[in-house]
C-alpha positions as CSV (number, residue, x, y, z in Angstrom):
1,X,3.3,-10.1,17.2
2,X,6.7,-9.9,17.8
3,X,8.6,-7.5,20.6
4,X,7.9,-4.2,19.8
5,X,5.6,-4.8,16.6
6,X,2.8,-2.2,16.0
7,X,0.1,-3.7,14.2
8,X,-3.0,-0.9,13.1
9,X,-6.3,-1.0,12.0
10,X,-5.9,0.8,8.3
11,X,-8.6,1.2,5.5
12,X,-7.3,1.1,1.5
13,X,-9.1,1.9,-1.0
14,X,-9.3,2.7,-4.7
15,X,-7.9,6.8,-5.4
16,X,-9.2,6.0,-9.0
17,X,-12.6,5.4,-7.7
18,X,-12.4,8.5,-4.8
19,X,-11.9,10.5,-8.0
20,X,-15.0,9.3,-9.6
21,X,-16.9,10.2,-6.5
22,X,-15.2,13.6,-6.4
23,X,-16.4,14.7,-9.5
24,X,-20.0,13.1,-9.1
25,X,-19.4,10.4,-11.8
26,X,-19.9,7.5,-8.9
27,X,-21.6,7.6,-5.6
28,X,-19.9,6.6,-2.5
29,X,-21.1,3.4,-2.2
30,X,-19.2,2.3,-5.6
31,X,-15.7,3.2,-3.6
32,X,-13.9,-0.3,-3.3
33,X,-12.2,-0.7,0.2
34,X,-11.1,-2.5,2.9
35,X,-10.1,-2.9,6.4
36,X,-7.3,-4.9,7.5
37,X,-4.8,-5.0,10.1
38,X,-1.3,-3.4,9.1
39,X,2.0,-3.9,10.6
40,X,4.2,-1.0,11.3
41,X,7.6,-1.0,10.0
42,X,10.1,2.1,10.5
43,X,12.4,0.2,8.2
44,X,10.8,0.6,5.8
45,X,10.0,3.5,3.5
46,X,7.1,2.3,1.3
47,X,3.6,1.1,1.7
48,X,3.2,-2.6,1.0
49,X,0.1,-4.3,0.0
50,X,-0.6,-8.0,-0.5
51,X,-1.5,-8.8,-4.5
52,X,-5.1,-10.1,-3.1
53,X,-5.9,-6.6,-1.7
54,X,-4.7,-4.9,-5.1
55,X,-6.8,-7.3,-7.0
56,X,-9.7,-6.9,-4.7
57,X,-9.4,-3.4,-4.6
58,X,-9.1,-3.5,-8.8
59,X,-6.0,-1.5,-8.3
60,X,-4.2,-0.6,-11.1
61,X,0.0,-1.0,-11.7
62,X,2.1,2.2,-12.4
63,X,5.4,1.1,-12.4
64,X,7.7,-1.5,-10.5
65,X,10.4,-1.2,-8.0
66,X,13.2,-3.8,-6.8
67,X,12.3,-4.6,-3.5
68,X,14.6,-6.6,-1.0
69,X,13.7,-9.7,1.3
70,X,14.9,-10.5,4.7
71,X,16.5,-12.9,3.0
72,X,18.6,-10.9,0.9
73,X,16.9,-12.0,-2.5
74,X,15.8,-9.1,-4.3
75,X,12.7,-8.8,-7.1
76,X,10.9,-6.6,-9.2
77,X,7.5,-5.9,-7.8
78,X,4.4,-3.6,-9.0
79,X,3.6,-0.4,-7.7
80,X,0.0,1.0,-7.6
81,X,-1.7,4.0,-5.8
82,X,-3.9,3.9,-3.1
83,X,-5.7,5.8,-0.1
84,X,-5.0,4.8,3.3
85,X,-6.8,5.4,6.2
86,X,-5.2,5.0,9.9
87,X,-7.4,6.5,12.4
88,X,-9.7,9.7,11.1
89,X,-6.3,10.4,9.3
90,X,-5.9,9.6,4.9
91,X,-3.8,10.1,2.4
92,X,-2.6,8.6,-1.2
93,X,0.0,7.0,-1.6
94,X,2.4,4.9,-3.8
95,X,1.6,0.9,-2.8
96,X,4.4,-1.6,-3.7
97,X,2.4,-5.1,-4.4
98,X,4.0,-7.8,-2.4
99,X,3.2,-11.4,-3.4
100,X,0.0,-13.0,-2.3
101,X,-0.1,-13.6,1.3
102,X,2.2,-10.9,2.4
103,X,1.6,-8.4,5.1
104,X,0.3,-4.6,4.9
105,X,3.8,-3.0,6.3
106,X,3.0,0.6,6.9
107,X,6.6,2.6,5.8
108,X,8.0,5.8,6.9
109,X,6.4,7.8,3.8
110,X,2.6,7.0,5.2
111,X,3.9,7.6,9.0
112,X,5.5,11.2,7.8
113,X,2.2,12.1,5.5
114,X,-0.4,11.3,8.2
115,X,2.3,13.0,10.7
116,X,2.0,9.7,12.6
117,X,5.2,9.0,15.8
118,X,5.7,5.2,16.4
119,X,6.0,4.1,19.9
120,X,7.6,1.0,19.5
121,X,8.2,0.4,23.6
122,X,4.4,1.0,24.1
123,X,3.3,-0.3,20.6
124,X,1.2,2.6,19.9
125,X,0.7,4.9,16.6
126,X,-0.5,8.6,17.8
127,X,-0.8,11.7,16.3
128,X,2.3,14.0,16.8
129,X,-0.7,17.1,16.7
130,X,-4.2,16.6,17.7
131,X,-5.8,18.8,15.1
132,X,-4.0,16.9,12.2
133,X,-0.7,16.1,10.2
134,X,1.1,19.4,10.6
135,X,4.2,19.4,7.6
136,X,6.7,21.3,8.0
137,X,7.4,23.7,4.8
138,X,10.7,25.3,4.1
């Protein structure tokens, strides 16, 4: 962990699959999903997911996007949906695929759905309301 690095406990799982369960095709039990530690990155705007968790979670690609590497190098990368789970707070969301190995980075969009504030001094991820994202409409 480096200074200032939020890492969280976050569930993903297949929306595809929530949907079956939703409409009483599947039961709960057939929802593929898993827990893994995430790294919190105010950087960035997306949520990205290692290709091992897409495949595991039989996630399937929508599009791609260019995505851009500390290093500069840029590359064209697949995007998927999924449900993710900080906390007792979820939401779907569009999943860039990183290559295999890669870290779960948790992005501004997931923080700003979940209505999530990172603490980066105290490395912390709370709840800006207690009773549950509050959105701000317009």
């Amino acid at each position: 962990m480096t200074i200032g690095e939020i890492q969280a406990s976050v569930t993903l799982e297949n929306s595809g699959d929530r949907e079956y369960v939703h409409r009483g095709d599947r039961v709960e039990a057939d929802v593929r999903r898993t827990t893994v530690e995430g790294v919190v990155d105010t950087g960035a705007v997306s949520l990205a997911i290692p290709e091992e968790i897409a495949t595991e979670l039989g996630l399937r690609y929508e599009d791609t996007r260019t995505v851009v590497y500390p290093d500069e190098r840029r590359e064209e990368r697949p995007v998927t949906k999924v449900t993710i789970e900080i906390g007792n707070l979820a939401t779907w969301t569009e999943a860039i695929v990183g290559p295999a190995g890669s870290q779960v980075l948790i992005g501004q969009v997931v923080l700003a759905m979940l209505d999530l504030v990172a603490d980066c001094r105290n490395r912390t991820l709370t709840p800006r309301h207690p009773e549950g994202p509050v959105l701000a409409i317009r």
